[in-house]
CHARMM internal coordinates of N, CA and C (Angstrom, degrees):
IC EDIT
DIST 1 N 1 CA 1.4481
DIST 1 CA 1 C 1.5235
ANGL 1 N 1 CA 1 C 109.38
DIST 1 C 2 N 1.2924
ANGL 1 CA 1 C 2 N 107.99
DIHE 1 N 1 CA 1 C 2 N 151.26
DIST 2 N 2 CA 1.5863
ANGL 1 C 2 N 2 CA 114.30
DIHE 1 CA 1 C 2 N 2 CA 179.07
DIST 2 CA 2 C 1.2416
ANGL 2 N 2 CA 2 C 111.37
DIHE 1 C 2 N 2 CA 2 C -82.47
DIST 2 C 3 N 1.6662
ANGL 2 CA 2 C 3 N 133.58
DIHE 2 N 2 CA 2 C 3 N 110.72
DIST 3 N 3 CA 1.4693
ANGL 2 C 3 N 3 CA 116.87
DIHE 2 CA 2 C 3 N 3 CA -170.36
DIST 3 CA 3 C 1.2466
ANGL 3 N 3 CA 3 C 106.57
DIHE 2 C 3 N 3 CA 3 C -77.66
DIST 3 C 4 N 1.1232
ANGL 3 CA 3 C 4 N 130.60
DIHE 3 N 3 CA 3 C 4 N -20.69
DIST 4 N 4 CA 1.6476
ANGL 3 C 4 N 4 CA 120.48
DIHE 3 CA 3 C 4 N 4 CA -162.23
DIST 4 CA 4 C 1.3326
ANGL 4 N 4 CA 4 C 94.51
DIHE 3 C 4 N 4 CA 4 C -92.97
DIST 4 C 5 N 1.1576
ANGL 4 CA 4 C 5 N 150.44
DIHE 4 N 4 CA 4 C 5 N -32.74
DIST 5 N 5 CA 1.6365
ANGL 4 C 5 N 5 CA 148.15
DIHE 4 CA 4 C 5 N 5 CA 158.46
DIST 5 CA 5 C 1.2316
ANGL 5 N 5 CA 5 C 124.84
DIHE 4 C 5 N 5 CA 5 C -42.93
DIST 5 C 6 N 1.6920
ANGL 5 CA 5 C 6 N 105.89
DIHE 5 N 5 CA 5 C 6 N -32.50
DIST 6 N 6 CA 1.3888
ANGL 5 C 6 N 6 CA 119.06
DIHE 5 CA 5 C 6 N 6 CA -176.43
DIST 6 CA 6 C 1.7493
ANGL 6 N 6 CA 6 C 97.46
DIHE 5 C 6 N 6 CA 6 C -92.80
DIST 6 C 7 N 1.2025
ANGL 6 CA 6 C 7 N 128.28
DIHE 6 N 6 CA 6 C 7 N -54.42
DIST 7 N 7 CA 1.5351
ANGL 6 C 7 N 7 CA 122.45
DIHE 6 CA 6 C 7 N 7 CA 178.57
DIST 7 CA 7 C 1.4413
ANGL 7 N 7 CA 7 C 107.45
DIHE 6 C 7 N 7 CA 7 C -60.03
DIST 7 C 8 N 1.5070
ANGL 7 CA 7 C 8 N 126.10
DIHE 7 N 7 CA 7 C 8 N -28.21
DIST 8 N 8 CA 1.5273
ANGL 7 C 8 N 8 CA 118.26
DIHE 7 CA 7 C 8 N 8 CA 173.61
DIST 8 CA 8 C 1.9163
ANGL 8 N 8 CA 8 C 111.97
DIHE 7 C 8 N 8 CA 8 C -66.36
DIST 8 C 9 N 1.1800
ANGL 8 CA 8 C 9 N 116.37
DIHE 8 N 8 CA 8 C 9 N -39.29
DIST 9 N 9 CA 1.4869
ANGL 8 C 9 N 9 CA 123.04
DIHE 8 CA 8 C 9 N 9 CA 165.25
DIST 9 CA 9 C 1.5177
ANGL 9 N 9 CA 9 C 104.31
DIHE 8 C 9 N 9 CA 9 C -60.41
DIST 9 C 10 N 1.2111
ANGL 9 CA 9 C 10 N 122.93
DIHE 9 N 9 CA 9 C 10 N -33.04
DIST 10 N 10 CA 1.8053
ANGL 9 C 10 N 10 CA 121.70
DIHE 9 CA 9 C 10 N 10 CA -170.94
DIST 10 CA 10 C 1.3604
ANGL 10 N 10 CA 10 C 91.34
DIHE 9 C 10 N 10 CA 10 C -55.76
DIST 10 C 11 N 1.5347
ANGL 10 CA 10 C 11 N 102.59
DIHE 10 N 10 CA 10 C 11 N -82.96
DIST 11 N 11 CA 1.4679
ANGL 10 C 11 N 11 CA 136.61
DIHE 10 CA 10 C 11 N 11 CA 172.19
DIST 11 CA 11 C 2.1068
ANGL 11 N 11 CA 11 C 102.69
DIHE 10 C 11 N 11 CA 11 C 0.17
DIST 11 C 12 N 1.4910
ANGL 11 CA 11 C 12 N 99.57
DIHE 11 N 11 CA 11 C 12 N -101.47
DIST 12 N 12 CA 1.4635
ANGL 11 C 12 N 12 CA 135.72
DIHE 11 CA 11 C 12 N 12 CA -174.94
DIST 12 CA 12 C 1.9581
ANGL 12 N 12 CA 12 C 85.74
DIHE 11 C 12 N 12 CA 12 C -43.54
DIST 12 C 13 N 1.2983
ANGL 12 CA 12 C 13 N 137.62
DIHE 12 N 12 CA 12 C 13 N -43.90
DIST 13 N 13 CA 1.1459
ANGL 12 C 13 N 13 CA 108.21
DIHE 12 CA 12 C 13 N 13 CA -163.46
DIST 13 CA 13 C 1.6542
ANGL 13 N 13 CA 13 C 110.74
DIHE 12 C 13 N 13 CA 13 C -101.79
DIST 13 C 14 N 1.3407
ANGL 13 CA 13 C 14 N 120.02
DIHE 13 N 13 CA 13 C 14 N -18.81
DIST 14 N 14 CA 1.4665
ANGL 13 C 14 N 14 CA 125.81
DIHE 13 CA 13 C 14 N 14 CA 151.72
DIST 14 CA 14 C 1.7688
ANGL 14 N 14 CA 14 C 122.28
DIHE 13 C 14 N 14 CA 14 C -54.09
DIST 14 C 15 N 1.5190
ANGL 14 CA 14 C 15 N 105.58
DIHE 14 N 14 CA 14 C 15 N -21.84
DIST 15 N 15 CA 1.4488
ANGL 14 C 15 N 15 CA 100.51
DIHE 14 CA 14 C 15 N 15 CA 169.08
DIST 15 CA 15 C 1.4748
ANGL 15 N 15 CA 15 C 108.18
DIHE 14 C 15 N 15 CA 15 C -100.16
DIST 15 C 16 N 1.5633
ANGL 15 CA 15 C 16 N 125.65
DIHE 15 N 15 CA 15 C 16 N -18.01
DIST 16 N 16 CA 1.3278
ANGL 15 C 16 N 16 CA 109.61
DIHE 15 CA 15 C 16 N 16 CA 158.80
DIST 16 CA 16 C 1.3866
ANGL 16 N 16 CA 16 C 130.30
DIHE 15 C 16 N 16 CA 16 C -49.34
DIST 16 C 17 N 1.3934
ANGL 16 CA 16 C 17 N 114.25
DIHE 16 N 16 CA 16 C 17 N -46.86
DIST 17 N 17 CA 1.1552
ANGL 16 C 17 N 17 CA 107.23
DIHE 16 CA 16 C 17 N 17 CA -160.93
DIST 17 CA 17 C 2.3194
ANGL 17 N 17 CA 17 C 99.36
DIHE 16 C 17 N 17 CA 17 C -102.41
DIST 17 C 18 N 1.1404
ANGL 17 CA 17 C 18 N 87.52
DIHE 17 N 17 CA 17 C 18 N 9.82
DIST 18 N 18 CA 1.1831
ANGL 17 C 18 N 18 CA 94.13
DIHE 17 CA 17 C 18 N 18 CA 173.81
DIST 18 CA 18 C 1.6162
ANGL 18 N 18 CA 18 C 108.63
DIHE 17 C 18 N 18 CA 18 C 61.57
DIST 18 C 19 N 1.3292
ANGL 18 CA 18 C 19 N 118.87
DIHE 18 N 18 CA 18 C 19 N 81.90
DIST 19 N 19 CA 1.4270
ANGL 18 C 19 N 19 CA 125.95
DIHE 18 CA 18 C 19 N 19 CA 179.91
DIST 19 CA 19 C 1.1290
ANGL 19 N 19 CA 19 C 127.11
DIHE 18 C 19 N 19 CA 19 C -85.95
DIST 19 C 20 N 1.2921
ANGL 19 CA 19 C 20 N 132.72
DIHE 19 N 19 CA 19 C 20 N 127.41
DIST 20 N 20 CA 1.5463
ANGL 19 C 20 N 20 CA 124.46
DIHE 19 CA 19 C 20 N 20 CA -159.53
DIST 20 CA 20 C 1.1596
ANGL 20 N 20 CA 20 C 85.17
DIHE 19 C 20 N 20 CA 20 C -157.49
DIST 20 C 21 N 1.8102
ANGL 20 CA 20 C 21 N 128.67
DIHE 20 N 20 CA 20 C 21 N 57.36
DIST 21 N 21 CA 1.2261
ANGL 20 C 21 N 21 CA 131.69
DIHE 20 CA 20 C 21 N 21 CA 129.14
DIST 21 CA 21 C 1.8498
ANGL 21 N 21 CA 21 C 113.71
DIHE 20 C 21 N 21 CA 21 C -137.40
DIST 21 C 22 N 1.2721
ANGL 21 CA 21 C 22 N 96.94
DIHE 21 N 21 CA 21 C 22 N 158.08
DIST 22 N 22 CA 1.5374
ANGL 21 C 22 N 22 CA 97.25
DIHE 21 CA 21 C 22 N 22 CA -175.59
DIST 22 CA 22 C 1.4374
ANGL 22 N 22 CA 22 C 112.30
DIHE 21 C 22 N 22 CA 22 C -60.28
DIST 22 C 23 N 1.3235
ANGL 22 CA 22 C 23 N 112.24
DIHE 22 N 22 CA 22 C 23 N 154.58
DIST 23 N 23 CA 1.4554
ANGL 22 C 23 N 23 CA 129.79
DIHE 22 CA 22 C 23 N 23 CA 178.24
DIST 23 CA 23 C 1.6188
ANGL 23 N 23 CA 23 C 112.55
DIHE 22 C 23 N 23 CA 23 C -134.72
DIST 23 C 24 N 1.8328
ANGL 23 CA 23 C 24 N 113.00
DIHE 23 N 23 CA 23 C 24 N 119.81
DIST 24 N 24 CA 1.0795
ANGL 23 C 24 N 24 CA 98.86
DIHE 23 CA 23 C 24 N 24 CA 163.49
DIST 24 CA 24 C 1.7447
ANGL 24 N 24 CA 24 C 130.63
DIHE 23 C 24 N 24 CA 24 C -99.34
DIST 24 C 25 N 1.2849
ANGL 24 CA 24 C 25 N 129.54
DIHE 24 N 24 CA 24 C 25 N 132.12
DIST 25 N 25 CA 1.4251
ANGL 24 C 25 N 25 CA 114.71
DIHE 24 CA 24 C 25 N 25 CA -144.91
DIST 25 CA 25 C 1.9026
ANGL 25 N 25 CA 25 C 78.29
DIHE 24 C 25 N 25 CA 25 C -127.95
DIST 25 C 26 N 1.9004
ANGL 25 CA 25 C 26 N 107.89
DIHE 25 N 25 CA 25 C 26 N 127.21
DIST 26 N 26 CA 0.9579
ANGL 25 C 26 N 26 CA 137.76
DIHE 25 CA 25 C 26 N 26 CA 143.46
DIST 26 CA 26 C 1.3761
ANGL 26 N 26 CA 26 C 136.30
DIHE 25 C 26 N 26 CA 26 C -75.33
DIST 26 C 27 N 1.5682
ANGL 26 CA 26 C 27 N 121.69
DIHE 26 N 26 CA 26 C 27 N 93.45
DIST 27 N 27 CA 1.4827
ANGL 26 C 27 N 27 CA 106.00
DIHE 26 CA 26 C 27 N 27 CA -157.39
DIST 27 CA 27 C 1.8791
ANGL 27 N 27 CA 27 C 91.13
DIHE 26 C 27 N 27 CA 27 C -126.22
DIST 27 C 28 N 1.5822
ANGL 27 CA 27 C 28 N 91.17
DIHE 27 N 27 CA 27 C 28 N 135.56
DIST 28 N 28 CA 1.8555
ANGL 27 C 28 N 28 CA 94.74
DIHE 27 CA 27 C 28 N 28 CA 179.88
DIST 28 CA 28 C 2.0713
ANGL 28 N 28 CA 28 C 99.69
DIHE 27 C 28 N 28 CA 28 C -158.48
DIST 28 C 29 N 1.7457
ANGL 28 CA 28 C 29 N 82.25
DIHE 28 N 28 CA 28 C 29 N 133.91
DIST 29 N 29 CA 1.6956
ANGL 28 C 29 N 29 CA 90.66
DIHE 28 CA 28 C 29 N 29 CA -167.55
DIST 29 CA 29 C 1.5059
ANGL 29 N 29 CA 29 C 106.46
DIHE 28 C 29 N 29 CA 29 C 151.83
DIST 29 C 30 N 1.6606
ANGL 29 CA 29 C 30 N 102.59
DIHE 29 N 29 CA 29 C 30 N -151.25
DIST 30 N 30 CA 1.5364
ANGL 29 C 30 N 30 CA 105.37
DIHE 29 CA 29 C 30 N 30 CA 177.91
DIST 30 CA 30 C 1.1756
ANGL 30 N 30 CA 30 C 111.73
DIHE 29 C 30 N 30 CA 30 C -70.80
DIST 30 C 31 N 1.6245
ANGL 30 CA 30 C 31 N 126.86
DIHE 30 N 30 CA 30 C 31 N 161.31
DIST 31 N 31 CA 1.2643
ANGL 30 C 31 N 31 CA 137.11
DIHE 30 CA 30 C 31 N 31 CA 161.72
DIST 31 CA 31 C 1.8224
ANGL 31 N 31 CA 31 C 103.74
DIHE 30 C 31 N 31 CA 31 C 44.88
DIST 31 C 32 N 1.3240
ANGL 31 CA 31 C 32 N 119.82
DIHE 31 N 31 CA 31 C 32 N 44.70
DIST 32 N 32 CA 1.4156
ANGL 31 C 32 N 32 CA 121.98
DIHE 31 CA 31 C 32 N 32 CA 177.60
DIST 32 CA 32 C 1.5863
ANGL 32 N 32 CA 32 C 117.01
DIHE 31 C 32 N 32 CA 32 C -53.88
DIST 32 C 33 N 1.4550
ANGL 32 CA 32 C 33 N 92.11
DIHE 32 N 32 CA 32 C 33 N -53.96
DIST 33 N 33 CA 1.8365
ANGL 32 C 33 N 33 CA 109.34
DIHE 32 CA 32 C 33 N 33 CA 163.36
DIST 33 CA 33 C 1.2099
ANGL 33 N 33 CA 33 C 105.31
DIHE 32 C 33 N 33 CA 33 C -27.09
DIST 33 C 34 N 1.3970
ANGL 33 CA 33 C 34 N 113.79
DIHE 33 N 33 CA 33 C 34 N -92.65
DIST 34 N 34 CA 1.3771
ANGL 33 C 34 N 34 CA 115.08
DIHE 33 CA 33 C 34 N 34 CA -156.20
DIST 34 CA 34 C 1.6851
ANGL 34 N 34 CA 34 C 125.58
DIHE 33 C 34 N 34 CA 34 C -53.47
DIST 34 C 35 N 1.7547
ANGL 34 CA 34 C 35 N 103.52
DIHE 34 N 34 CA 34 C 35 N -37.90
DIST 35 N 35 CA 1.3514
ANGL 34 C 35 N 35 CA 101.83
DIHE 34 CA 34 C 35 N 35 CA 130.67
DIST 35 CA 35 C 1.7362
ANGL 35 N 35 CA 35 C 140.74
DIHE 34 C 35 N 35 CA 35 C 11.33
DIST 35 C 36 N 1.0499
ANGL 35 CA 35 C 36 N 89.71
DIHE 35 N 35 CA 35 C 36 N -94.02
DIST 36 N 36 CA 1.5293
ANGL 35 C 36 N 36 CA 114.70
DIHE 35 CA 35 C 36 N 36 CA -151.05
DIST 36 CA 36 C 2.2065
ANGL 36 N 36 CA 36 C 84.84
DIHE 35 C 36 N 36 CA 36 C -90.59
DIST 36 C 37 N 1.3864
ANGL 36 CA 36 C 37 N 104.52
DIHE 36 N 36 CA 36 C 37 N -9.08
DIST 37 N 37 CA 2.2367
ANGL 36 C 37 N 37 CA 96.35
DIHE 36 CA 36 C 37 N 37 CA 169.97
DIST 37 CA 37 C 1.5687
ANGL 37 N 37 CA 37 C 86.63
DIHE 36 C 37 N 37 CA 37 C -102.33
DIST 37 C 38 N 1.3016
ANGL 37 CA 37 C 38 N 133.67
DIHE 37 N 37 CA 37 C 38 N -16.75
DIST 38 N 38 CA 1.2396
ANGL 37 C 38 N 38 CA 100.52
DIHE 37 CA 37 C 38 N 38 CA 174.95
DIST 38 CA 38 C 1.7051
ANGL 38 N 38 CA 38 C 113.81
DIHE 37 C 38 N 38 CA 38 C -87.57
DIST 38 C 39 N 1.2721
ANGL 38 CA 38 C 39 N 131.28
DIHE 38 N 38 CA 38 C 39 N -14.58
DIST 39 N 39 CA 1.0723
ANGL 38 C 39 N 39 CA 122.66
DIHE 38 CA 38 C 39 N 39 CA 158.41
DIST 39 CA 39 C 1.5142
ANGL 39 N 39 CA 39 C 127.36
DIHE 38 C 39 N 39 CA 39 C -60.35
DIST 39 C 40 N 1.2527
ANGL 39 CA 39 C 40 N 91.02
DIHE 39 N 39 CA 39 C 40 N -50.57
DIST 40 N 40 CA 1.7891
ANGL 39 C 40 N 40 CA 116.67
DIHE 39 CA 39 C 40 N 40 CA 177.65
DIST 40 CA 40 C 1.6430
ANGL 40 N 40 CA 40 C 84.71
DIHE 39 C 40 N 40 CA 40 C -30.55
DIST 40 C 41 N 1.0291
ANGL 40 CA 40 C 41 N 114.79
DIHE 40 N 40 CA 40 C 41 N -89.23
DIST 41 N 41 CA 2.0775
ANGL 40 C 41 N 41 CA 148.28
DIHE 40 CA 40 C 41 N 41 CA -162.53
DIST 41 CA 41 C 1.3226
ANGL 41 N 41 CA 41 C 107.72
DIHE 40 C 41 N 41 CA 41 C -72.68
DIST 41 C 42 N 1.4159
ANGL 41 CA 41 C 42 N 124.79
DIHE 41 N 41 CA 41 C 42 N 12.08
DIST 42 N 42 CA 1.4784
ANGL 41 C 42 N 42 CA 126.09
DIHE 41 CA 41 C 42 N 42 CA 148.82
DIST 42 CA 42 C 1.3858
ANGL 42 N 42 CA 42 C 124.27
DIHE 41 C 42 N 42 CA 42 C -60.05
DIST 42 C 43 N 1.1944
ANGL 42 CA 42 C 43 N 108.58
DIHE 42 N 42 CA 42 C 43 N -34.11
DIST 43 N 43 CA 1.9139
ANGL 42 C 43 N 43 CA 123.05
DIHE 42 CA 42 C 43 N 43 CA 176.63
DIST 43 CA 43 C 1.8448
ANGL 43 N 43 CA 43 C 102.07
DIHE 42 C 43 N 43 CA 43 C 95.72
DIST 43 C 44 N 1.3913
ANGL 43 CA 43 C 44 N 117.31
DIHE 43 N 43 CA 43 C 44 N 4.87
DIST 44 N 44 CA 1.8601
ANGL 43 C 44 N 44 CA 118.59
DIHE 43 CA 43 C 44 N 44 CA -140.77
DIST 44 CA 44 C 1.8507
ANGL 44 N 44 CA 44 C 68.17
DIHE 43 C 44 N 44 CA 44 C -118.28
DIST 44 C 45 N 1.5298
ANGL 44 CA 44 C 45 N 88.11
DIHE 44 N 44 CA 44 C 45 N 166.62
DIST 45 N 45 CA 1.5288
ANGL 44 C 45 N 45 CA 114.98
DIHE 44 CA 44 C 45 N 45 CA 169.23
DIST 45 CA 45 C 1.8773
ANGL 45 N 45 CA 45 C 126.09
DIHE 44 C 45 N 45 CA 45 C -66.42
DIST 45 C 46 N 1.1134
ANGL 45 CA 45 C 46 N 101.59
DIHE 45 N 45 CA 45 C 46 N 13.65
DIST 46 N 46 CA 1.4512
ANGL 45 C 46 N 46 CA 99.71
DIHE 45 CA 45 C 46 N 46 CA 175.26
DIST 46 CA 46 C 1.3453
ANGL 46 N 46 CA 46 C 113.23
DIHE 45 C 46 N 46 CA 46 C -54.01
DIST 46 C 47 N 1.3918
ANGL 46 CA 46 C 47 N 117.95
DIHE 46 N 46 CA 46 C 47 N 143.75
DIST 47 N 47 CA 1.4267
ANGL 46 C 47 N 47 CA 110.61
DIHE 46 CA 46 C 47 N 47 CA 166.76
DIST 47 CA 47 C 2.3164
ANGL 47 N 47 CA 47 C 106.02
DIHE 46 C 47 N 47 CA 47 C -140.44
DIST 47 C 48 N 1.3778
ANGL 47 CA 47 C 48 N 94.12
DIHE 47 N 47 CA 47 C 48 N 112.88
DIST 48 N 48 CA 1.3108
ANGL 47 C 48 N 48 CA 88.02
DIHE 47 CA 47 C 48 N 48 CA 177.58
DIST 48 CA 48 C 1.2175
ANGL 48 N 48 CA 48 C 128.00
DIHE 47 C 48 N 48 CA 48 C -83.51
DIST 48 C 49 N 1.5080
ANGL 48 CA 48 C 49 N 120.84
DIHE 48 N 48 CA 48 C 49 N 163.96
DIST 49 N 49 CA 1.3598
ANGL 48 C 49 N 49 CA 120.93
DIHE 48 CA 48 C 49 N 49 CA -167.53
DIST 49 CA 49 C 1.5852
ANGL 49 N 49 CA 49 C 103.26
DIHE 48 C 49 N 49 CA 49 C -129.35
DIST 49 C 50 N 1.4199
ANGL 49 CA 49 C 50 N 135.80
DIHE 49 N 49 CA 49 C 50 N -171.93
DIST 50 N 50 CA 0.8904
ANGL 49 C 50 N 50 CA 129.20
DIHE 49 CA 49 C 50 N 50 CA -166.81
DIST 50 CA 50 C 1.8417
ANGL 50 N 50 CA 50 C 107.31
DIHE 49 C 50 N 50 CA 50 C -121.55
DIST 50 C 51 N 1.5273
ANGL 50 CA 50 C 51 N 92.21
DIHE 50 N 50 CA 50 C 51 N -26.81
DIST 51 N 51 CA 1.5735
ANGL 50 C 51 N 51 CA 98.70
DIHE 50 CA 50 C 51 N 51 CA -164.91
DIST 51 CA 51 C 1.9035
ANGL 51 N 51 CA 51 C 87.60
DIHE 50 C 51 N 51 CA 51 C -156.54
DIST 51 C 52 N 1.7462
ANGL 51 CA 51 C 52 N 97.39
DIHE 51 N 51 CA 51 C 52 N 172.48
DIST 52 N 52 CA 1.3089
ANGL 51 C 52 N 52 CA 90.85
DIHE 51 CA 51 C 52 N 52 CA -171.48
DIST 52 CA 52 C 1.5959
ANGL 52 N 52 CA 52 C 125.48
DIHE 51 C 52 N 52 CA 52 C -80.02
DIST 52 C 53 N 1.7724
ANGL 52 CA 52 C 53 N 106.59
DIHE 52 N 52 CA 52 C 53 N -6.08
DIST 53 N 53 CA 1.1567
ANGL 52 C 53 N 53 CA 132.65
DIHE 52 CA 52 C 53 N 53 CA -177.31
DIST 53 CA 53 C 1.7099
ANGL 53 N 53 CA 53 C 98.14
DIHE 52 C 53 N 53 CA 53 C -74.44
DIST 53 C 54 N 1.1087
ANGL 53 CA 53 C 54 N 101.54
DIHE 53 N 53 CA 53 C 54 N -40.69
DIST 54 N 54 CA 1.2874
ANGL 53 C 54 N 54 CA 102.02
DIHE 53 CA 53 C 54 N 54 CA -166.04
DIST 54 CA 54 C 1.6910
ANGL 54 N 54 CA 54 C 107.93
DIHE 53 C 54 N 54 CA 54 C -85.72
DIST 54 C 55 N 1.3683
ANGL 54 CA 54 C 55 N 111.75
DIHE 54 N 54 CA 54 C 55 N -16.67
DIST 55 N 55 CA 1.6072
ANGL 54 C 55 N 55 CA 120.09
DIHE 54 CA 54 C 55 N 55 CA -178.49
DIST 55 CA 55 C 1.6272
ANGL 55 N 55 CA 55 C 90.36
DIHE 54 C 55 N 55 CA 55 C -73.70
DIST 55 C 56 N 1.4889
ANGL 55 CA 55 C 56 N 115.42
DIHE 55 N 55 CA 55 C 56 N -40.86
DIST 56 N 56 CA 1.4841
ANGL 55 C 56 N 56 CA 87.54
DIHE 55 CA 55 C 56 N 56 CA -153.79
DIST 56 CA 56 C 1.6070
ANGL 56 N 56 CA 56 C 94.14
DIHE 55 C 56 N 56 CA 56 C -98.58
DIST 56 C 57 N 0.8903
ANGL 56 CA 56 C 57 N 159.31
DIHE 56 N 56 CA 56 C 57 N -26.93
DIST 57 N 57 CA 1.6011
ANGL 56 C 57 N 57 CA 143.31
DIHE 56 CA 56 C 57 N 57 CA 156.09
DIST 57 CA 57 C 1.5358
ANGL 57 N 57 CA 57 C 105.87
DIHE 56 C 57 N 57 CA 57 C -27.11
DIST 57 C 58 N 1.5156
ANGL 57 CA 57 C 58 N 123.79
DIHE 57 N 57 CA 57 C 58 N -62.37
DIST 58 N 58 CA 1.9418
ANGL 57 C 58 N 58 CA 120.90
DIHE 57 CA 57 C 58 N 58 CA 152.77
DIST 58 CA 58 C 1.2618
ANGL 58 N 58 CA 58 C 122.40
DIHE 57 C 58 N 58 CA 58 C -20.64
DIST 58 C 59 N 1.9601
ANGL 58 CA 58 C 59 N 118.92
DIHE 58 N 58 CA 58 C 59 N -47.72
DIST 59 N 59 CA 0.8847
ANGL 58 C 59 N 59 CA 105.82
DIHE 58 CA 58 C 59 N 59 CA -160.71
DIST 59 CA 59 C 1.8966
ANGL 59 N 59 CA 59 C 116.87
DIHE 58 C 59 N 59 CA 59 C -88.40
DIST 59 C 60 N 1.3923
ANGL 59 CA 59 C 60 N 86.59
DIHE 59 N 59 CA 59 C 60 N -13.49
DIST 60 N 60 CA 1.5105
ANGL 59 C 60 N 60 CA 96.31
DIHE 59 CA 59 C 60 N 60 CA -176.43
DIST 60 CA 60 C 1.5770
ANGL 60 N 60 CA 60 C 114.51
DIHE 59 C 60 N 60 CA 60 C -103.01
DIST 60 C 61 N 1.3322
ANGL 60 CA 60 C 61 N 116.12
DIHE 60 N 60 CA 60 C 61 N -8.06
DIST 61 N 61 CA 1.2853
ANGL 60 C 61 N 61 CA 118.98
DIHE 60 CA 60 C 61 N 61 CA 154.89
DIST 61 CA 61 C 2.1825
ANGL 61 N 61 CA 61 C 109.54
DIHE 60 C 61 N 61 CA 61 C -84.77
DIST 61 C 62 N 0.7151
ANGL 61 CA 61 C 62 N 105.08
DIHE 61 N 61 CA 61 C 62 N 10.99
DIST 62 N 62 CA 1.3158
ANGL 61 C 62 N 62 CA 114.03
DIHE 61 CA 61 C 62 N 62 CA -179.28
DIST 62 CA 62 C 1.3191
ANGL 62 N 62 CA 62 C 117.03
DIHE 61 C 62 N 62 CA 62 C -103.44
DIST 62 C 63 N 1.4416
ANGL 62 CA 62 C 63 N 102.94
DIHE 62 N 62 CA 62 C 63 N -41.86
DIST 63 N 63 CA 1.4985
ANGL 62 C 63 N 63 CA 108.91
DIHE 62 CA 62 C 63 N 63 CA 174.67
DIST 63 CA 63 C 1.5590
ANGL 63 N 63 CA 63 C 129.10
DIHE 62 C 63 N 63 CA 63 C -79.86
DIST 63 C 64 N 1.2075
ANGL 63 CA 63 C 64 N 116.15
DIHE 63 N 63 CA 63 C 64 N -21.19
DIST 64 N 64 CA 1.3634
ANGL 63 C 64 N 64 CA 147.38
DIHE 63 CA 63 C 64 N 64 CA 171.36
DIST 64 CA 64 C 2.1464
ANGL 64 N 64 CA 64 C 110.05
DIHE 63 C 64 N 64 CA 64 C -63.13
DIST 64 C 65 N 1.3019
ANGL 64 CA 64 C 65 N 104.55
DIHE 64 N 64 CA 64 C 65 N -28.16
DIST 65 N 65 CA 1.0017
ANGL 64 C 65 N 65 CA 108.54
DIHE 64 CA 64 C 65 N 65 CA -166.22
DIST 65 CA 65 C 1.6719
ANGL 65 N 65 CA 65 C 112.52
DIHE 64 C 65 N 65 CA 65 C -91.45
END
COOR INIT
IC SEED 1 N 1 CA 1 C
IC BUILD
């Protein structure tokens, strides 16, 4: 999968609907990097993880907050 195609859809559809809760986003494949700076440099609540162990410790420290 193309990560930066897939975080540009993250991106563009979290500001559609105007998201104003955290998101943890698992991204693995092509161009993962660039990926994971366009989330970074979205300004939005994304938060990446590395693995799914690691998404969901994010996700439940996320919800708590």
């Amino acid at each position: 999968m193309k990560c930066d195609v897939i975080a540009s859809g993250i991106v563009n559809a979290a500001k559609q609907v105007d998201l104003k809760v955290p998101v943890v986003v698992r991204l693995e494949g092509t161009n993962v990097d660039q990926g994971k700076r366009i989330l970074k440099e979205s300004g939005m609540t994304l938060i990446t993880a590395e693995d799914l162990d690691d998404a969901a410790e994010k996700a439940v420290k996320a919800s708590v907050k």
